[in-house]
C-alpha positions in Angstrom: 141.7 237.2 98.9 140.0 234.5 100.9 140.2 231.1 100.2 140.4 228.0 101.5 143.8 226.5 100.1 147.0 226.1 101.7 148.9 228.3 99.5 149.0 228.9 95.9 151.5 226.8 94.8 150.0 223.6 96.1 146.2 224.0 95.6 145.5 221.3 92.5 148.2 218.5 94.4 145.8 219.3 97.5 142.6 219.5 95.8 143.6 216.0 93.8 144.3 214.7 97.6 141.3 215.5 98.6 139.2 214.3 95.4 141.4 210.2 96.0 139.9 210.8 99.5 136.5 211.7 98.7 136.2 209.3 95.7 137.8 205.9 96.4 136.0 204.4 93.7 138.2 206.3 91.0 141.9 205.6 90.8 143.9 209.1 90.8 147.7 209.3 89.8 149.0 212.6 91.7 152.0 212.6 89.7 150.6 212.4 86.3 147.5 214.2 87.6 145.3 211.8 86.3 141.7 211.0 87.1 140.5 207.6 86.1 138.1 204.6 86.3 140.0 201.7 87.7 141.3 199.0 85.0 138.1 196.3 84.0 140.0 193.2 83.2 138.6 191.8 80.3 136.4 194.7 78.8 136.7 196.3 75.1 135.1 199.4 74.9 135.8 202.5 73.3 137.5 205.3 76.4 136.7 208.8 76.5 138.7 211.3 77.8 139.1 214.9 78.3 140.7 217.9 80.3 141.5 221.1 80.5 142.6 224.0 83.1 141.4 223.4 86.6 139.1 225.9 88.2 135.9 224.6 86.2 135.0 222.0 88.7 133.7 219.7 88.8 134.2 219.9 85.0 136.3 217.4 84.1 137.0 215.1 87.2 133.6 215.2 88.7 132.5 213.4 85.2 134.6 210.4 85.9 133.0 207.4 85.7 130.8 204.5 84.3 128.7 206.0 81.7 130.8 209.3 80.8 134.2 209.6 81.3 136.8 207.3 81.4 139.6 209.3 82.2 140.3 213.1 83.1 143.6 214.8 83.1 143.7 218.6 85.1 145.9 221.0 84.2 146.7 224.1 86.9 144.1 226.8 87.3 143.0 227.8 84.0 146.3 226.0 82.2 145.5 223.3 79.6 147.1 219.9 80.7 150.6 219.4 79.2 150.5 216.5 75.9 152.6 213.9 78.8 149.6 213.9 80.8 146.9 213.5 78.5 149.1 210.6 77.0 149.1 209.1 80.5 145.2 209.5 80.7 144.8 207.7 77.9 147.2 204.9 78.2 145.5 204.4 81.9 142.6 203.2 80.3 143.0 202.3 77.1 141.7 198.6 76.2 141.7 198.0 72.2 138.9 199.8 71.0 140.5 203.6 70.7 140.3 206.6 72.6 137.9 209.5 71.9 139.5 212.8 73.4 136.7 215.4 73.8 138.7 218.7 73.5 137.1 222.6 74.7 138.3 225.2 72.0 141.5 226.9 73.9 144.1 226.7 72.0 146.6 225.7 74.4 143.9 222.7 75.3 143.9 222.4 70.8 147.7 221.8 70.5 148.7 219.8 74.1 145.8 217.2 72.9 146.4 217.0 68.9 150.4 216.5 70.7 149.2 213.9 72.9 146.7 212.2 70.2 150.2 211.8 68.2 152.3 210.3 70.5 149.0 207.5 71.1 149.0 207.0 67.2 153.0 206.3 67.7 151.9 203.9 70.4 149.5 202.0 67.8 146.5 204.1 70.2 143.9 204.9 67.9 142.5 208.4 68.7 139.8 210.5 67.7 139.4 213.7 68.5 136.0 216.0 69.5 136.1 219.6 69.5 133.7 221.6 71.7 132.6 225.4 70.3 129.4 225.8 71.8 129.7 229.7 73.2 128.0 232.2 70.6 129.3 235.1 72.3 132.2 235.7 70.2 133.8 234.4 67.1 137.1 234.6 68.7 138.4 235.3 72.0 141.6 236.2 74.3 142.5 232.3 74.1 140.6 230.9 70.7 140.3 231.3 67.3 137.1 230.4 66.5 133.7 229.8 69.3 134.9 228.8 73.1 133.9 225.0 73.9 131.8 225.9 77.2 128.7 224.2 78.5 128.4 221.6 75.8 131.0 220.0 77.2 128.9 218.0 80.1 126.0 217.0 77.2 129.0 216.1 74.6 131.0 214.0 77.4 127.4 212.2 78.8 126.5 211.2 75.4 129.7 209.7 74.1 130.0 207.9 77.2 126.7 206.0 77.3 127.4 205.1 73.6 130.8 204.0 74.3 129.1 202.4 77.2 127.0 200.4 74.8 130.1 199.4 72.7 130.0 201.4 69.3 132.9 201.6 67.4 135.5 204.6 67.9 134.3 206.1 64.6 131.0 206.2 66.0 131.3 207.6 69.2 133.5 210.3 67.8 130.9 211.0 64.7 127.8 210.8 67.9 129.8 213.8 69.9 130.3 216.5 66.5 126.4 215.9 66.2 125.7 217.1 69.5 128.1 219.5 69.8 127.0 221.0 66.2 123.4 220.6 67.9 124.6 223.0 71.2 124.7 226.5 71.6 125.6 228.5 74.8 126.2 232.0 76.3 126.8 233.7 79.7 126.4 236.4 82.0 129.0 236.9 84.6 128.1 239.0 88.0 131.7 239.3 89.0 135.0 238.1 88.5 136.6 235.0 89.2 140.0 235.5 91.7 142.9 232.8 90.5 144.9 231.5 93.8 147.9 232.6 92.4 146.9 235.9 91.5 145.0 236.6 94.3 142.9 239.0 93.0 140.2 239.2 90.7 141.0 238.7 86.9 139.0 241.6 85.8 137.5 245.1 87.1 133.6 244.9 87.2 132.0 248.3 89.1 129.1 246.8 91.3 126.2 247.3 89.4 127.5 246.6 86.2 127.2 243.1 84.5 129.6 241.5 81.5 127.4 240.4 78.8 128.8 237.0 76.6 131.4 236.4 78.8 134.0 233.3 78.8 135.3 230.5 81.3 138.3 232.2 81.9 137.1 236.1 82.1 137.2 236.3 78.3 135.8 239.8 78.0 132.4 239.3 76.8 130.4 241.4 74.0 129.8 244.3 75.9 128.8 245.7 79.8 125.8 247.4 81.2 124.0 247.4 84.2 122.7 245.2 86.5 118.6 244.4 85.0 116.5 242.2 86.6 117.1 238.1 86.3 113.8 238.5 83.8 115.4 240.9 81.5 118.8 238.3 81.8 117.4 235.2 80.9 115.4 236.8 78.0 118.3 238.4 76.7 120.2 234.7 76.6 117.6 233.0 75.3 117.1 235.1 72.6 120.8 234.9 71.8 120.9 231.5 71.8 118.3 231.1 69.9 119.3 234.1 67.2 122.5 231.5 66.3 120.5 227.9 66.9 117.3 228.4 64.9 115.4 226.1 66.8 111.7 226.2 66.2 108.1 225.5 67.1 107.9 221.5 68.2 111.9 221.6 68.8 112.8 219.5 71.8 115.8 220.8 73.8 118.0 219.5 76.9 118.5 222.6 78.9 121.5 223.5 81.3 121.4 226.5 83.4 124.6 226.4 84.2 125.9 228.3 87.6 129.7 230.1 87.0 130.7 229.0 90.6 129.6 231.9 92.7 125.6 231.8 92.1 123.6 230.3 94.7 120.9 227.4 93.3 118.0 229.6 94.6 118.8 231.8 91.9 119.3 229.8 89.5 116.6 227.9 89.9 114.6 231.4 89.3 116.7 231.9 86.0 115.8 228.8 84.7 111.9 229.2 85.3 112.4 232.4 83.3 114.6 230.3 80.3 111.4 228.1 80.7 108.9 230.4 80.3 110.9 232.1 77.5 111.8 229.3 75.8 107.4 228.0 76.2 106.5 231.1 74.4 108.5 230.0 71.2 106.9 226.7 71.3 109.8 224.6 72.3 109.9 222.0 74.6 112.7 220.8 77.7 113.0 217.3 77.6 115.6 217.0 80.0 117.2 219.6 81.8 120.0 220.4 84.4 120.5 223.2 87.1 123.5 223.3 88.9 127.2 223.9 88.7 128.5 221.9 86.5 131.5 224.0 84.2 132.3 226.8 86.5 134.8 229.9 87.1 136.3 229.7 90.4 134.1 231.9 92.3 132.8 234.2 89.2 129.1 234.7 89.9 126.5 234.6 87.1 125.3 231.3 84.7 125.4 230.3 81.1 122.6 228.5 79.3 122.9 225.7 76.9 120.6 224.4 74.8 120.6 221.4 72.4 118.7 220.0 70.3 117.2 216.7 71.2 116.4 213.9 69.4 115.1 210.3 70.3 118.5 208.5 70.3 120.6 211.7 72.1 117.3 211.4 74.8 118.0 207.6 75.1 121.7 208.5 75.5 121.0 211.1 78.0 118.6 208.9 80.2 121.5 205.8 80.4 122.5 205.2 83.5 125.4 207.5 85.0 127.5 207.1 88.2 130.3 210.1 88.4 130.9 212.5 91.9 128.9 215.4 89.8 125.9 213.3 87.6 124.0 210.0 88.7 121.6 208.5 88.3 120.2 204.8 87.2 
């Protein structure tokens, strides 16, 4: 294993070092692991906040900030942050109006943040709760019952946050994020496996020239392997499965991620996503707004994911608010 950590043990206090250092405008509490915006004096607004096992950066961290995130709480590599901490997150930057806690489908993610969202409601916090189950692949997995929450998460998180932004009402916000997770679907090819620190070895055999079809954040096992086809071939195939569960049609307007699994280089991912677009053109259905880049990875596990949801003028207008986090920007 290579890796640039110091050991194991320490790599998420290090890493959270490093992030405080990188990113003074966001306050982060080491010992409650905790990822916030600094406290705004004054201001009422709805705060989002969500988590989940390290090793899917910059998911959630690198969404921290004015128009997404308020608040992010990391658990250890692929470990679901314990109910203390996400109460912390949320009492960091709670101001009246509610928390919404956006939540991927893992179980252990499931029960730490309904824990959490019941000690708030003990503290008179109102919560409400989002539940991401965009992947297609499988209806259950090694760590779900029912679809993993996957790519979704970054549209579901950058909506809610301009709307809270705007000051809507708890209820709202939480009712605007179901729609557009109900309005995502998502699936994934991984190239190889993704190697934990503490492990130290990759989390699952993969023979050179084979590929896993459908598979999860984590290593899930997927639907099924077979060889290596060209990045044509891929991108077909995941389009087509997307679309087999989304029933988008003719005139639809999408936003598209091609999202990279941590180990794919942005040359060819750019190429998948002019095949997704060309794919995707044939059926008649249009990008309006898309994104290329890592944004939910696996460590170092090469290969993408595509999401696609449906777009409508107000999720647009949400998408196009301003946004100033480490991983999405722009005014």
């Amino acid at each position: 294993m290579k890796k640039l950590i110091n050991s194991p043990e320490t790599v998420l206090a290090d890493a959270l070092a490093g992030f405080a250092a990188a990113h003074p405008e966001l306050t982060v509490d080491a010992e409650q692991r905790v990822i916030s915006r600094p406290a705004r004096p004054g201001v009422t607004k709805v705060a989002v906040v969500s988590g989940g096992g390290s090793g899917h950066e910059p998911l959630h961290g690198g969404f921290v900030g004015p128009g997404m995130l308020d608040a992010a709480c990391p658990g250890e590599v692929f470990t679901s942050p314990v109910p203390d901490q996400v109460l912390a997150a949320a009492q960091a930057v709670h101001s009246g109006a509610g928390v919404l806690l956006v939540v991927k489908n893992y179980t252990g993610d499931v029960l730490n943040f309904r824990l959490a969202a019941e000690l708030a409601e003990e503290e008179g916090i109102e919560t409400r709760t989002v539940l991401v189950d965009d992947d297609v692949a499988v209806e259950d997995s090694t760590y779900t019952a029912g679809r993993r929450g996957t790519g979704a998460t970054v549209v579901v998180e950058k909506a809610v946050g301009a709307l809270a932004e705007r000051g809507a009402k708890l209820a709202e916000v939480a009712a605007l994020g179901e729609r557009v997770n109900a309005a995502s679907r998502s699936f994934a090819i991984a190239l190889t496996a993704a190697t934990v620190p503490a492990a130290g070895r990759p989390g699952f055999d993969l023979p050179e020239d084979e590929i896993e079809v459908g598979v999860g954040i984590h290593g899930e096992p997927g639907r099924r392997r077979e060889r290596l086809r060209p990045a044509r071939e891929l991108a077909a195939e995941v389009v087509e499965t997307v679309l087999a569960d989304h029933h988008l049609t003719a005139g639809d307007q999408v936003i598209a991620l091609v999202n990279g699994l941590g180990g794919t280089p942005l040359l060819e991912l750019y190429l998948v996503y002019g095949e997704v677009a060309a794919r995707l053109a044939e059926r008649g259905i249009t990008i309006a707004r898309n994104l290329v880049g890592n944004y939910v990875t696996s460590l170092d596990m090469a290969g993408f994911s595509l999401t696609l949801t449906k777009a409508d003028p107000e999720l647009l207008d949400l998408w196009d608010a301003p946004v100033a986090t480490p991983a999405l920007r722009w005014s």
